[in-house]
PLY file of the C-alpha trace (Angstrom):
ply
format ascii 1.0
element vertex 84
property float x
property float y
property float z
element edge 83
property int vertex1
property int vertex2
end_header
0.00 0.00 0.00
1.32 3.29 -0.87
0.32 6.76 -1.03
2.71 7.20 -4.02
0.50 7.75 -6.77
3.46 7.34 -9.35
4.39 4.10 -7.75
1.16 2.52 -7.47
0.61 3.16 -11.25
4.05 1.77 -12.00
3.37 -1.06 -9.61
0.17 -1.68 -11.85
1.45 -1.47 -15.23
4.50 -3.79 -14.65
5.63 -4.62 -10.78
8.69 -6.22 -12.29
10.37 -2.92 -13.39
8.54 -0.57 -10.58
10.93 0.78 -7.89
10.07 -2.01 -5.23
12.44 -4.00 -3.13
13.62 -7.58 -3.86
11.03 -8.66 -1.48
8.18 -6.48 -2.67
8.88 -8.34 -6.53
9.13 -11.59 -5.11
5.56 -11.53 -3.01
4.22 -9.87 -6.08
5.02 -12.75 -8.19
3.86 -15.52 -5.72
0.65 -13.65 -5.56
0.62 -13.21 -9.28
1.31 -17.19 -9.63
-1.38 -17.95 -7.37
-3.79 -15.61 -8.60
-3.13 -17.11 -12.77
-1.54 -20.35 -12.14
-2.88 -21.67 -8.34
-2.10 -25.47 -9.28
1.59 -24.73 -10.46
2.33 -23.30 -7.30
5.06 -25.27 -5.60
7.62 -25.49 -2.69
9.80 -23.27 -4.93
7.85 -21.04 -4.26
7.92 -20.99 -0.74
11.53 -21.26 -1.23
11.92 -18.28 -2.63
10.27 -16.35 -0.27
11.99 -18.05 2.69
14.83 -16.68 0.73
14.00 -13.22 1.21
13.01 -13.23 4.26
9.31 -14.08 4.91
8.79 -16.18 7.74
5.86 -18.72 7.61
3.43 -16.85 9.17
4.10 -13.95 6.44
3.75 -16.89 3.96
0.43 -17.54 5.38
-0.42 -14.05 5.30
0.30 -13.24 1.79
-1.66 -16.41 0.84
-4.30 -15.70 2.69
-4.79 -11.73 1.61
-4.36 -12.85 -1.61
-6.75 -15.61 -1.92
-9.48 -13.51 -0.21
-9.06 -10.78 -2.57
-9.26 -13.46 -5.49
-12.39 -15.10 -3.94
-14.12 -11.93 -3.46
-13.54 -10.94 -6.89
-14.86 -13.83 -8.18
-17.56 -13.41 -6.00
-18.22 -9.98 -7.64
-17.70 -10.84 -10.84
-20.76 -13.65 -10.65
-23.09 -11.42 -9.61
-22.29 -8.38 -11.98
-21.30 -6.13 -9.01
-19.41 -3.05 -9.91
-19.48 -3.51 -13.19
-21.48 -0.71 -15.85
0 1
1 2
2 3
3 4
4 5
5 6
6 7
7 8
8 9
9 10
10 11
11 12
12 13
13 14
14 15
15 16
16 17
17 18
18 19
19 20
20 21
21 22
22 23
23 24
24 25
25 26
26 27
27 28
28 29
29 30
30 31
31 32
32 33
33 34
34 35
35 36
36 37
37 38
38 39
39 40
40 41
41 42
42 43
43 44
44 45
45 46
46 47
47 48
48 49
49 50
50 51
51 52
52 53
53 54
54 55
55 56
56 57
57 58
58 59
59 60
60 61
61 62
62 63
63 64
64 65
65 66
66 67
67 68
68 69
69 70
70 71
71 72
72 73
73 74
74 75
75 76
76 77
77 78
78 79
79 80
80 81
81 82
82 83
């Protein structure tokens, strides 16, 4: 979360080249993984986030916030909330 309007936008269009920190890019592409690809997640993964310093319970935390915002989008989407 960030008040940075520039950042959020660059952050949007591509978090891969945004001004982030190792760890920012590597929980963005987890979530991005298990937001596309939720079956090809692995213990890779995981690894890599060990790697950067995320304990479990941030593990569990990321997956979590994640998977709630991807359920309650879905949830959205089905019933034709928000959209015009």
């Amino acid at each position: 979360m960030t008040l940075d309007e520039s950042l959020a936008n660059a952050i949007k269009k591509d978090f891969r080249s945004a001004d982030i920190t190792t760890e920012e890019k590597v929980m963005l592409e987890y979530v991005e993984k298990l937001t596309v690809k939720p079956a090809q997640i692995t213990n890779e993964d995981i690894i890599s986030l060990r790697k950067v310093g995320f304990d479990d319970k941030a593990i569990l935390q990321i997956n979590l916030i994640a998977s709630w915002f991807n359920y309650i989008n879905r949830v959205a989407d089905g019933l034709g909330v928000g959209r015009d």
